[in-house]
C-alpha positions as CSV (number, residue, x, y, z in Angstrom):
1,X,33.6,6.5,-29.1
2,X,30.8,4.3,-28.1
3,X,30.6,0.0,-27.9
4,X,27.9,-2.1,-26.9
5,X,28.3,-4.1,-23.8
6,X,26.5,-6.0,-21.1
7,X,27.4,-6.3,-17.2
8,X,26.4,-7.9,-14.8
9,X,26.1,-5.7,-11.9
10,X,24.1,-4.6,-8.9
11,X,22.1,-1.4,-9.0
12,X,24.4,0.7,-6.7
13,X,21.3,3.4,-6.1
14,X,17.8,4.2,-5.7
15,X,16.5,4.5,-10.0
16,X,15.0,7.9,-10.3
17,X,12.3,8.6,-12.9
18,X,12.2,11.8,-14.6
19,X,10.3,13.0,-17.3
20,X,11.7,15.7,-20.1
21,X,10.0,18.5,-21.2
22,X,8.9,17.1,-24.7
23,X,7.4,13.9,-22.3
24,X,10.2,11.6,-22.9
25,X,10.5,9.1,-19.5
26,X,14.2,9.1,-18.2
27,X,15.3,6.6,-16.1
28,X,18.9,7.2,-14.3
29,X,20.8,4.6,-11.8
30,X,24.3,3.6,-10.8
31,X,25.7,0.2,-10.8
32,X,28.6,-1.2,-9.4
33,X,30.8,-4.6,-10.7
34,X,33.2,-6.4,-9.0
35,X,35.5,-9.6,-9.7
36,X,35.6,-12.3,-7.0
37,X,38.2,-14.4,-7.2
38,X,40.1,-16.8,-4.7
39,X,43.2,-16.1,-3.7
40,X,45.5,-18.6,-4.7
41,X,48.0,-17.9,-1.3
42,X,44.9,-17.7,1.3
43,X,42.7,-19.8,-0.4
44,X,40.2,-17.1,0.6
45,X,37.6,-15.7,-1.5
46,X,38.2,-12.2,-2.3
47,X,36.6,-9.2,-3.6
48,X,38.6,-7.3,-7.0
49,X,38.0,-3.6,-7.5
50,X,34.6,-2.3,-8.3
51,X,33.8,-0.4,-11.4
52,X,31.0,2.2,-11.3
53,X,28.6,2.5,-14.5
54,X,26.1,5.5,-14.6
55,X,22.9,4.0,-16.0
56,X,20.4,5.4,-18.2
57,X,17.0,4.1,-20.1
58,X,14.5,6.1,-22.0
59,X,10.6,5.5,-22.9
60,X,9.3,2.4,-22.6
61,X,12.0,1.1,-20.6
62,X,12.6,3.0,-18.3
63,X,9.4,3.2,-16.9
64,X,9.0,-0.5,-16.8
65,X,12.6,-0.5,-14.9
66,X,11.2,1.8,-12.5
67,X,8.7,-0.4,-11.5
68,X,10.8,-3.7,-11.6
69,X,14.5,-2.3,-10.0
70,X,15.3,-1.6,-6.8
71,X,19.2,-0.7,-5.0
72,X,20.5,-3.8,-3.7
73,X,19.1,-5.9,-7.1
74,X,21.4,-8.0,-9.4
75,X,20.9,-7.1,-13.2
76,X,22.3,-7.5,-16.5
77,X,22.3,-4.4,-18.4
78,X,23.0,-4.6,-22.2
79,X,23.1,-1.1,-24.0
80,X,25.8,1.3,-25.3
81,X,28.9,2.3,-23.3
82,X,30.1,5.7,-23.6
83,X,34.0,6.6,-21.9
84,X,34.1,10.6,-21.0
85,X,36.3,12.5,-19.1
86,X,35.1,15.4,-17.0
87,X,36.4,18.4,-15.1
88,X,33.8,20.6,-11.9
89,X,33.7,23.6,-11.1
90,X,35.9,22.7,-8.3
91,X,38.5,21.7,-11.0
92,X,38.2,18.0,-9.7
93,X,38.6,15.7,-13.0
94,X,37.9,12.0,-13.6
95,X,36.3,9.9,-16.1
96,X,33.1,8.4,-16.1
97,X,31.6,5.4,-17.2
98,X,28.0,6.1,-18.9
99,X,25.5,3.1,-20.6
100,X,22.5,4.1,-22.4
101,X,20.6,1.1,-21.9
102,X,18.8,-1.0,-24.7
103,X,18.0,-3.6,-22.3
104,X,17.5,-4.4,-18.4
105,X,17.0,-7.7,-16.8
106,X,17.1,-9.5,-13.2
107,X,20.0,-11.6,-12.8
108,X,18.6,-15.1,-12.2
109,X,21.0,-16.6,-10.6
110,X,20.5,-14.9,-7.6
111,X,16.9,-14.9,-7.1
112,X,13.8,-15.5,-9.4
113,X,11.5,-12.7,-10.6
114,X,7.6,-12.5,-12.3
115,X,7.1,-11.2,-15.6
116,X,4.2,-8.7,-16.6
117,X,3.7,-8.2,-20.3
118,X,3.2,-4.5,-21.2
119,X,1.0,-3.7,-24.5
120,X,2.5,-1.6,-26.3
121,X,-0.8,-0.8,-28.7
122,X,-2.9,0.2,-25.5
123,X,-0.6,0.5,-22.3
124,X,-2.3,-2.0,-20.1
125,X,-0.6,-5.0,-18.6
126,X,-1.0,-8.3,-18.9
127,X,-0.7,-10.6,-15.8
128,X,0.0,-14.4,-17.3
129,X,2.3,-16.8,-16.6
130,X,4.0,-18.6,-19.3
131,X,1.9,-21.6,-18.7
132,X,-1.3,-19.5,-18.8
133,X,0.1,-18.9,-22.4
134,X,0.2,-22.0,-23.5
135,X,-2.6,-23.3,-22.5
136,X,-4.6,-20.7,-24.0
137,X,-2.6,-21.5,-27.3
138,X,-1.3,-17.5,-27.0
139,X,2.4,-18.8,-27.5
140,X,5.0,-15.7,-29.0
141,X,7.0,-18.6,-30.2
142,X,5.8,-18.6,-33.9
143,X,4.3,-21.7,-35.1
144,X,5.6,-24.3,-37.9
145,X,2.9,-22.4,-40.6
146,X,4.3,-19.2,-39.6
147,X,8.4,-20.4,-40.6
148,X,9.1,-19.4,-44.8
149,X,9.5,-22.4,-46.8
């Protein structure tokens, strides 16, 4: 069984890039959540357990996510969450918590980031801020003439 979801988490390790053997980018990471709450007695902020996703993003996005993420960063990661339980060879079992990833962003409330458009037609990037945009009249927001009647 699979549902989509998004956390907010940190990435817990370095992202490794890979590449399959049909040329298919692969990008895997872990991330860890946590709940901070205050405790009511102490007044004291405190941290709740953490919960450990294994990451993964294909194509397009992973390698942009390998050249944007690094361990330590906080993200938001929307995608498809996928519960499994697993036994080693050691006979060790546990479950594992696995999101293919549709989407991967910088949380912003904890720092600001730059954004570098990627063409997808020829590959190249595009360094241009938002203002740039506009003021070239190259806005992706679609125009009154564009709307249906």
């Amino acid at each position: 069984m699979s549902d989509l979801v998004t956390i907010r988490a940190i990435v817990g390790t370095d992202p490794q890039l890979s590449v399959t053997a049909k040329g298919v980018a692969v990008l895997k990471f872990r991330a860890a959540t946590h709940e901070r709450k205050k405790d009511q007695e102490s007044g004291q902020w405190v941290d709740g357990p953490t919960n450990w996703y294994s990451i993964s993003a294909f194509r397009g996005l992973a390698e942009n996510s390998m050249e944007s993420l690094s361990q330590g960063d906080h993200v938001m990661v929307f995608g498809k969450l996928q519960i499994r339980e697993y036994e080693r060879a050691d006979g060790t079992k546990g479950t594992s918590a696995d999101i293919e990833a549709y989407s991967i962003g910088h949380d912003l409330r904890f720092g600001t980031t730059s954004f570098t458009r990627v063409r997808i037609d020829t590959g190249e990037t595009e360094r241009a801020s938002h203002q740039d945009s506009l003021k070239d009249g190259d806005s992706s927001w679609p125009k009154d003439s564009d709307q249906a009647a």
